[in-house]
C-alpha positions in Angstrom: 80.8 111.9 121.9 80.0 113.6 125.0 81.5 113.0 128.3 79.3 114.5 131.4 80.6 111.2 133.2 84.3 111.0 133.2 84.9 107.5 130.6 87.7 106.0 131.0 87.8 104.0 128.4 89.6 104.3 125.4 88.7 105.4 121.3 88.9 103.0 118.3 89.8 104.2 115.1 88.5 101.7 112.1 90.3 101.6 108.9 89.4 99.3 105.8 90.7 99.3 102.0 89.8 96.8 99.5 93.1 96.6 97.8 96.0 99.2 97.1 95.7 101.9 94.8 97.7 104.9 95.5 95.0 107.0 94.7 91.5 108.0 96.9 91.0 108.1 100.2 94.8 105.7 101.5 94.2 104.1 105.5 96.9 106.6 107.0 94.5 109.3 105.2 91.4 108.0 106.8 93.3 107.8 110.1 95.0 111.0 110.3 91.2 112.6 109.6 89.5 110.4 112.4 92.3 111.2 115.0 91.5 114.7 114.3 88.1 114.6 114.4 88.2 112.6 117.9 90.8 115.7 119.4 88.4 118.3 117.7 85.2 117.2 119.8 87.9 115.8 122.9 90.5 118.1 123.6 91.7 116.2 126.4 92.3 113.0 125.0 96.1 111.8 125.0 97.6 109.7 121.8 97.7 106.6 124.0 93.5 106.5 124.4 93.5 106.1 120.8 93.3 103.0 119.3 94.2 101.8 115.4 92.8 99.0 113.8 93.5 98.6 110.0 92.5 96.3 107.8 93.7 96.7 104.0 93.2 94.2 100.9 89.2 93.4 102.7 85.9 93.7 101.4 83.1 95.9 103.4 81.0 92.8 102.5 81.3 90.9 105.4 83.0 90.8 109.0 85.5 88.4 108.2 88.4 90.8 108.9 91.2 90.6 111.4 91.5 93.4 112.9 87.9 94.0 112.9 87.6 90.7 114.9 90.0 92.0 117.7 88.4 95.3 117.8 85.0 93.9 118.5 86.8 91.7 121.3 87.8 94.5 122.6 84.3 96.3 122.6 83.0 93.3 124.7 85.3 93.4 127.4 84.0 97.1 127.8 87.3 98.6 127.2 86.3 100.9 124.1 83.9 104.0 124.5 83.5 105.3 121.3 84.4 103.8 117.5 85.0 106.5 115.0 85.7 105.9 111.2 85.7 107.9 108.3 82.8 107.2 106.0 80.2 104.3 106.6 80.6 102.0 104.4 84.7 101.7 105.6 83.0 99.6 108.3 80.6 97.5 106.6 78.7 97.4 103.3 76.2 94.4 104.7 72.5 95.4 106.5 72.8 92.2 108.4 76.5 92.4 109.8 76.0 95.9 110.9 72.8 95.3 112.4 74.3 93.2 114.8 77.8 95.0 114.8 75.8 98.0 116.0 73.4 95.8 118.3 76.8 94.9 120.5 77.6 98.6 120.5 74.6 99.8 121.8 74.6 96.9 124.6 78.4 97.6 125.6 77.1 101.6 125.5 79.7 102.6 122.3 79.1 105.6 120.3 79.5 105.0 116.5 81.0 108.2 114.6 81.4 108.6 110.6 83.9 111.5 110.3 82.6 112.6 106.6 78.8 111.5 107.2 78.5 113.3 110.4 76.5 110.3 112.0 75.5 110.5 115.9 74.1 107.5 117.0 73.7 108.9 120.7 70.1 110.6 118.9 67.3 108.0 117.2 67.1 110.2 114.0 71.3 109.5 113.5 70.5 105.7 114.0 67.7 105.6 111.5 70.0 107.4 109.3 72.8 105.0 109.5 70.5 102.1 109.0 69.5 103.3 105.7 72.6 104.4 104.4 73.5 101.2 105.1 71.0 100.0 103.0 72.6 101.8 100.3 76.0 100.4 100.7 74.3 97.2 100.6 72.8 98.1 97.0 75.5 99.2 96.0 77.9 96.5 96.5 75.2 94.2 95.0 75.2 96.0 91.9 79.3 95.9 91.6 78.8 92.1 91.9 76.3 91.9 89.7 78.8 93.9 87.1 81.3 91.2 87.7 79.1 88.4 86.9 78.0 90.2 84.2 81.6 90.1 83.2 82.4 87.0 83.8 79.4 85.9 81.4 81.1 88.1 78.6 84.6 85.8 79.2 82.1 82.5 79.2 81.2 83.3 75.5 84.9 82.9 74.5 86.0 79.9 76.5 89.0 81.2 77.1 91.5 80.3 80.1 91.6 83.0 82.3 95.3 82.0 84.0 96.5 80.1 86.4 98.1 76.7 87.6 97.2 74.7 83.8 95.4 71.5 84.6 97.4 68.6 84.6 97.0 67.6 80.6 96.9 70.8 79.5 99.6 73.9 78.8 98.3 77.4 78.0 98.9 78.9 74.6 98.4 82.4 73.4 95.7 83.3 71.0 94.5 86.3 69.6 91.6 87.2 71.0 90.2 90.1 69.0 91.4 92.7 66.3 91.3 96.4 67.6 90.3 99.1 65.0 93.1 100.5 64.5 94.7 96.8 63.3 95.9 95.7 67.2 96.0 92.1 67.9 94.5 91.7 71.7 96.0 88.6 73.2 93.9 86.0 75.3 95.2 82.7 76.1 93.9 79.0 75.7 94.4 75.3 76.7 96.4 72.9 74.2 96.8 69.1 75.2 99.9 68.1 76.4 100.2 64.8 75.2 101.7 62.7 78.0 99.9 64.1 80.8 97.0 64.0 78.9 97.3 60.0 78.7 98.0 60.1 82.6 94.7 62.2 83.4 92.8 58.9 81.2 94.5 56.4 82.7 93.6 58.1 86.1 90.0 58.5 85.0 90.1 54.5 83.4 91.4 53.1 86.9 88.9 55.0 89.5 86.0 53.8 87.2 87.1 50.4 87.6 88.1 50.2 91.0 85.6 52.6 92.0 88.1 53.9 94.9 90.2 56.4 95.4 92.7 54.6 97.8 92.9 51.1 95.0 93.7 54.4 92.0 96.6 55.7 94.6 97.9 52.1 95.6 98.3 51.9 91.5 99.7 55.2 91.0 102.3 54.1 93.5 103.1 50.8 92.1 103.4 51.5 88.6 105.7 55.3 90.6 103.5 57.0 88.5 104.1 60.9 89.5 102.3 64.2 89.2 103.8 66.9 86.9 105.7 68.5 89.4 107.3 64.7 90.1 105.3 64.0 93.4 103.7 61.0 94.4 99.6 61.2 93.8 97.7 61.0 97.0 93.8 60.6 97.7 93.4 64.2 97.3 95.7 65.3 94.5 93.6 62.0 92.5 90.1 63.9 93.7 91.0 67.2 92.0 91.9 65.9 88.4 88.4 63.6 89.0 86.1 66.3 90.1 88.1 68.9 87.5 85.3 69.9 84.7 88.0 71.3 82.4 88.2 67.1 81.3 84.7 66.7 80.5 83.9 66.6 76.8 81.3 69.1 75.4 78.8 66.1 74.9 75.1 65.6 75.1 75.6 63.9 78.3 77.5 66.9 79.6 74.9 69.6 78.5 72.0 67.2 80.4 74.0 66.7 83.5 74.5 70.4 84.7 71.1 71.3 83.1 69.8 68.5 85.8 72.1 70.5 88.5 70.5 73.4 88.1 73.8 74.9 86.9 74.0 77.9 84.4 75.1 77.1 81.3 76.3 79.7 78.8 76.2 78.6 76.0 73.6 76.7 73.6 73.1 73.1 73.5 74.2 72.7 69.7 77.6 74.2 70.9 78.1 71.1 73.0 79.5 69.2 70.0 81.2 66.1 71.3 84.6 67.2 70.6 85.5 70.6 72.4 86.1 70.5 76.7 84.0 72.0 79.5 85.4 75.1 81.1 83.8 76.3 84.4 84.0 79.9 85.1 82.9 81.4 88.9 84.3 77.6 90.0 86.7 79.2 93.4 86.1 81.0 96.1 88.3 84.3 95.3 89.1 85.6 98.7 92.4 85.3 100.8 93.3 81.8 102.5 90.2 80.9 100.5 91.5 80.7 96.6 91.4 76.5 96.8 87.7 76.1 97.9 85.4 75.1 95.3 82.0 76.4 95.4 79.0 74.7 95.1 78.3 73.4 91.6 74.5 76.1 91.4 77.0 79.0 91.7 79.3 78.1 88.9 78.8 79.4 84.8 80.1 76.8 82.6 80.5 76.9 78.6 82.2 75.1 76.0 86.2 75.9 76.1 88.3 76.1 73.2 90.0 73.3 74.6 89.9 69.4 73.3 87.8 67.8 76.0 89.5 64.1 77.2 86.9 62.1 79.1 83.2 61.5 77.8 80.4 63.5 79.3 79.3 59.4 80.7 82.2 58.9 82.0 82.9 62.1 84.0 79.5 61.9 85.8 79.8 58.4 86.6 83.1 59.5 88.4 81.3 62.2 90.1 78.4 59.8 91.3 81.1 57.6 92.7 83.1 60.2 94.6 79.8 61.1 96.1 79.2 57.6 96.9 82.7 57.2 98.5 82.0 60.5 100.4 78.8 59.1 102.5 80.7 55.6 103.0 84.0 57.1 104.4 84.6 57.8 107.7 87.7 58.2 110.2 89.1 55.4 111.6 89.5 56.3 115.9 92.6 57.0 116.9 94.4 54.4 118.7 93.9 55.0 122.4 96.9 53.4 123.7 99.7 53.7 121.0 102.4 56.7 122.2 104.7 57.8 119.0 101.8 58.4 116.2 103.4 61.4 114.8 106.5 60.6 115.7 107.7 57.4 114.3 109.4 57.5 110.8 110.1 54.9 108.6 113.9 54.4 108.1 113.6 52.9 104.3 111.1 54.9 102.8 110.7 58.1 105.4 107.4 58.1 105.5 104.9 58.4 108.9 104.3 55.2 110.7 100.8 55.0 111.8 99.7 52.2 114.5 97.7 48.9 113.0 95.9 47.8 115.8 94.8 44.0 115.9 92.2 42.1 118.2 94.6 40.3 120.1 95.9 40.8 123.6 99.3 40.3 125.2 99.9 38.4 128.8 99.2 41.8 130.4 96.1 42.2 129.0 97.5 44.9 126.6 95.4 45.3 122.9 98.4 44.0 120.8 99.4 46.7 118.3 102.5 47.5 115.7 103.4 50.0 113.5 103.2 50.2 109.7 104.6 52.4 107.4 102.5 54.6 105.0 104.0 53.9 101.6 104.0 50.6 102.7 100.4 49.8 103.0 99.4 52.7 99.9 101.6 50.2 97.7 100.8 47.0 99.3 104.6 46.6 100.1 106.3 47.6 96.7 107.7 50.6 97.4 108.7 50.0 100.5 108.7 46.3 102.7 110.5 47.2 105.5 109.5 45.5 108.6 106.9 46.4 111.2 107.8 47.0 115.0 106.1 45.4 117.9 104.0 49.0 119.0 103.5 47.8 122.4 107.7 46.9 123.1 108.7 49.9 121.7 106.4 52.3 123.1 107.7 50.6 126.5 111.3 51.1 125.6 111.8 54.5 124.4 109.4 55.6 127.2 112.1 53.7 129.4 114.7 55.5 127.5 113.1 58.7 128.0 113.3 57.9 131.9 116.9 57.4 132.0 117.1 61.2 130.9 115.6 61.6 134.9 118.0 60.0 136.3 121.6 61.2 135.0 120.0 64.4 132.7 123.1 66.9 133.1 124.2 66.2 129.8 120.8 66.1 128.0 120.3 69.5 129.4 123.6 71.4 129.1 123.1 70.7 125.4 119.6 72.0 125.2 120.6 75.0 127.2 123.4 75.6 124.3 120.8 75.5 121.7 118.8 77.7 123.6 121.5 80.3 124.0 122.1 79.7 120.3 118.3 80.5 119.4 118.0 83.7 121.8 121.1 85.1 119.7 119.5 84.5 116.6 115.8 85.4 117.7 115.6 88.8 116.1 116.9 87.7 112.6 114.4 85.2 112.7 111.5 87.2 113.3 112.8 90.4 111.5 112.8 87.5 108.4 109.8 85.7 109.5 107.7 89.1 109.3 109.1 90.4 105.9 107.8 87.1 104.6 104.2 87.2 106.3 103.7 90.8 104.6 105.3 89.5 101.3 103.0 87.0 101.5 99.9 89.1 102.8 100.5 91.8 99.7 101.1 89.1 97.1 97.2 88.1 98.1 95.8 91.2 98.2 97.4 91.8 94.8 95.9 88.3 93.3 92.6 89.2 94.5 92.8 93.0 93.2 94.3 91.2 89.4 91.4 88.4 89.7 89.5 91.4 89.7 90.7 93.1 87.1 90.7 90.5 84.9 87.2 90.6 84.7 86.9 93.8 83.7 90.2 93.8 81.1 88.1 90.7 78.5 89.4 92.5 75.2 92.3 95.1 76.2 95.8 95.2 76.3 96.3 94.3 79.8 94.4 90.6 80.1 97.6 88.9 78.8 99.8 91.2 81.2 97.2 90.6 84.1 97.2 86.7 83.4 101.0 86.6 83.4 101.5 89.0 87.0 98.4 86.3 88.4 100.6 82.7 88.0 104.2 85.0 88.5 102.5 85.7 92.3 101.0 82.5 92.5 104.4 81.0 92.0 106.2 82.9 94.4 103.5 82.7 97.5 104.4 79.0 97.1 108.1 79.4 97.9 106.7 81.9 100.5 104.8 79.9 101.9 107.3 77.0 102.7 110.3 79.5 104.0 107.5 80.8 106.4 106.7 77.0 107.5 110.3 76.4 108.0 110.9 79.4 109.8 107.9 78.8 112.5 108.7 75.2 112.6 112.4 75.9 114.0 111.2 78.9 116.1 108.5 76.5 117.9 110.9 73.9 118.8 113.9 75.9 119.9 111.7 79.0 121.4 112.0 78.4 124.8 111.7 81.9 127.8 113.5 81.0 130.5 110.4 80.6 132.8 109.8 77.7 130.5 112.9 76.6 130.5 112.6 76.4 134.3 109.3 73.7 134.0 111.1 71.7 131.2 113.8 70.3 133.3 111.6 70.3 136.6 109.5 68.0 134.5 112.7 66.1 133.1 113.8 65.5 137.0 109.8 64.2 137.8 109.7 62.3 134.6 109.9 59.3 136.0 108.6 59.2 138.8 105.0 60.6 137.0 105.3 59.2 133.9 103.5 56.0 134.9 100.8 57.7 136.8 100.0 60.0 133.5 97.1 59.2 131.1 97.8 58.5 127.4 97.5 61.6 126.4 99.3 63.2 128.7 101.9 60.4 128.2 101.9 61.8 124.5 102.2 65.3 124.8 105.3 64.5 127.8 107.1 62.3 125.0 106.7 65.2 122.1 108.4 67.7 124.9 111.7 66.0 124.6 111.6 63.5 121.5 111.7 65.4 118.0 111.6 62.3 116.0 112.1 58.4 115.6 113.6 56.6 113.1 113.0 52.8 113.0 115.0 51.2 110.6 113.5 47.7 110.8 115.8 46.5 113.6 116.6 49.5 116.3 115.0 52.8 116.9 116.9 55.6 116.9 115.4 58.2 119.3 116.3 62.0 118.0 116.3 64.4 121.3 115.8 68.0 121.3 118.9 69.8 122.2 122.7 68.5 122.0 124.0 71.0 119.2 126.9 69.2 117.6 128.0 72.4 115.8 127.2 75.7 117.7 126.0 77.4 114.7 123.2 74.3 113.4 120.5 74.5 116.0 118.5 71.6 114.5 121.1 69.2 115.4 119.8 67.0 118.2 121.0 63.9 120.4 120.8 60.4 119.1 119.8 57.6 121.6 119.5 54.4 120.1 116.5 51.9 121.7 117.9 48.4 122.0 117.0 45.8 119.3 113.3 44.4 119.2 111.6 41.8 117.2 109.5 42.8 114.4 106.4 41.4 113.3 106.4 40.0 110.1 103.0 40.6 109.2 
């Protein structure tokens, strides 16, 4: 850290938790010594050359780490002399990731400084230190995730259910999992069938085996309004999960010679897989935040024999898995239609769901690819739940865009009203982001404190706190989902009504030019133009009705909006 050439720019303080404890070294600890340290060795250094970057609820495994991300960027652009933290292995835990971590600091000419290490990397001896110290970080987070998979093979012997969302089928019951020696009953937790569901997870199984297609199973589901357990429709994906689920699989020879083929680790012995009990696959997610619903590859998970009555036959279940695989490599994405406007934005009026454009080989007098639009639900049930007619796409693209055109002409009124909204919106700006940010961090500590229980459980196979660990794991789980929809409808009214006053400015310049350019644009410039004013369209099977931004009808509902109804086309009939 020394400064015989005046360096202007500024210090970073690095700060990294795993999870929460209350105990140890906390991240305004590990600051307060760093900022110390940096005013020890730089007298002259003001508050404002000092910059925080925390990161709590993170492993030192990998980079992967916000705030470690936008330091970094801020190393590149040169505007960082020196990075200070206050031990090692707060910054990374990984040989490789610091190797290059440290390779961009000595290219952008940053000193790195561990407060409790004493580490100098301005000397070779200091960066041969830290290289091997970083060694032994490595090590030793190897050997802590070697003592959780150690763990993890202890829970595989009982075939317990570790907690969660239950499988569609099943319900979790309590057990008791051992007998202390002092007479205490430890409680662990299992799956029972639950008979109804349980018939629906077959019939789901006995449908995609004869159809051999995932889109035929849904166009079923929908026909016969067969829901999911939490009274949804089923959809492509939600039909995947149940198929690909091992927790269905009965215990069979089949079973125990598939995953043996996979190169899969079984834990348990082959006489265990007794034709009756289920599969349960332990290790199966990826346990990180944002990252709890990937699967991992199949070599990486443990599987044993659950205490659980297995449904579908150890044949049967692989066949399914051969042909989702086989429907993988045949699918592909149909290109978007490159001439169709209101993808996105067209709604059904019958059944409210998307209308997508059906494009056909035929062209009109001027040339045009003739195309219409066709609701969703429609085609998925081949028109049972829904049969309401489709519109000509290439007349009613024309006529709302037309529509839209008029606003150019006479668009006083259009814009008072989205000025009100705007005013509206300004005045209610900071209770929407004071709420918007108490939900992020509810949501942000609600992950870090899954990932710290997901943990724990691991380590708790036998005590007094697996059932209360289970229970805290599906309570958070449960509430991140109601999170998670308040914070989608929060952002969702903030990006439409969010308007500065610069931007304001451009929106009606480019209502005044609209149309006089709107001809000249490109599709896709046609598309974004249209989702600047129009928030939705609802066709109803004879008119569209065009739903504008702005318009408040009530000053205090700022999602009301402007109807303009499109006159009357014909509908094809299909």
């Amino acid at each position: 850290m020394k400064s015989e050439i005046k360096d202007n720019r500024k210090f970073a303080i690095y700060s990294r938790k795993s999870k929460f404890t209350g105990k140890g070294e906390s991240i305004e600890n590990q600051i307060e010594l760093c900022r110390q340290y940096i005013r020890l060795h730089n007298p002259d250094v003001r508050e404002s050359d000092i910059l925080i970057y925390e990161d709590e609820g993170f492993s030192g495994g990998n980079t992967n780490r916000p705030k470690f991300k936008e330091m970094m960027s801020k190393i590149k652009a040169n505007q960082i002399q020196a990075v200070v933290c206050y031990r090692l292995d707060r910054i990374s835990r990984n040989v490789a990731d610091f190797s290059l971590m440290y390779q961009v600091f000595d290219d952008m000419n940053v000193s790195f400084l561990s407060v409790s290490e004493r580490y100098d990397t301005s000397t070779p001896s200091g960066r041969a230190m830290l290289s091997m110290c970083t060694v032994f970080a490595q090590m030793e987070r190897e050997t802590i995730a070697e003592r959780i998979k150690d763990n993890m093979h202890e829970l595989a012997k009982s075939g317990r259910w570790l907690g969660g969302t239950t499988p569609t089928g099943y319900k979790s019951t309590q057990i008791v999992g051992s007998v202390t020696v002092d007479g205490k009953e430890r409680k662990a937790y299992k799956l029972d069938i639950v008979k109804a569901e349980a018939e629906l997870v077959k019939g789901i199984f006995e449908k995609f085996l004869e159809t051999n297609s995932l889109t035929k199973t849904e166009t079923y589901l929908l026909q016969k309004h067969i829901k999911t357990k939490n009274g949804k429709d089923f959809t492509r994906f939600s039909i995947r999960s149940i198929l690909a689920n091992p927790v269905y699989m009965i215990a069979d020879a089949q079973a125990w010679n598939y995953f043996e083929s996979m190169g899969v680790e079984i834990y348990a012995d082959k006489s265990d897989f007794d034709g009756k009990h289920g599969v349960i696959a332990y290790s199966k997610t990826i346990q990180k935040p944002g990252k709890a619903n990937q699967i991992k590859d199949m070599n990486e998970w443990i599987i044993a024999v659950g205490k659980h009555e297995g449904l579908i036959s150890g044949r049967d279940w692989v066949n399914a898995q051969a042909s989702l695989k086989q429907n993988r490599s045949k699918s592909y994405h149909k290109p978007r239609s490159n001439v169709a406007l209101l993808s996105g934005l067209l709604f059904c009026g019958k059944c409210g769901d998307f209308m997508r454009p059906k494009l056909s080989q035929r062209l009109n007098k001027d040339g045009e690819q003739i195309y219409s639009y066709l609701c969703q639900t429609k085609e998925k049930s081949r028109r049972q739940n829904c049969d309401g007619k489709n519109p000509n796409g290439n007349e009613l693209d024309r006529m709302v865009c037309e529509q839209i055109k008029l606003l150019s002409q006479n668009h006083s009124a259009f814009i008072k009203g989205l000025a009100t909204v705007k005013r509206e919106f300004e005045a209610s700006r900071e209770d929407f982001n004071e709420r918007l940010l108490h939900l992020q961090k509810e949501q942000q500590d609600n992950e870090k404190q899954i990932n710290a229980l997901v943990t724990a459980l691991s380590k708790s196979d036998g005590t007094a706190a697996f059932d209360y660990i289970t229970n805290q794991i599906n309570e958070l789980h449960s509430k991140n989902d109601g999170i998670k929809k308040q914070i989608a409808d929060i952002e969702s009214v903030s990006n439409q009504y969010s308007y500065s006053d610069s931007e304001f400015e451009i929106l009606k310049d480019l209502l005044v030019s609209f149309g006089k350019s709107f001809d000249t644009m490109s599709v896709e410039q046609k598309r974004s133009a249209l989702r600047t004013f129009i928030r939705r369209i609802v066709w109803d099977g004879e008119n569209a009705h065009v739903l504008l931004f702005g318009d408040s009808e009530e000053n205090i509902d700022i999602s009301s909006f402007t109807e303009q109804n499109v006159e009357p086309l014909g509908a094809d009939s299909e």
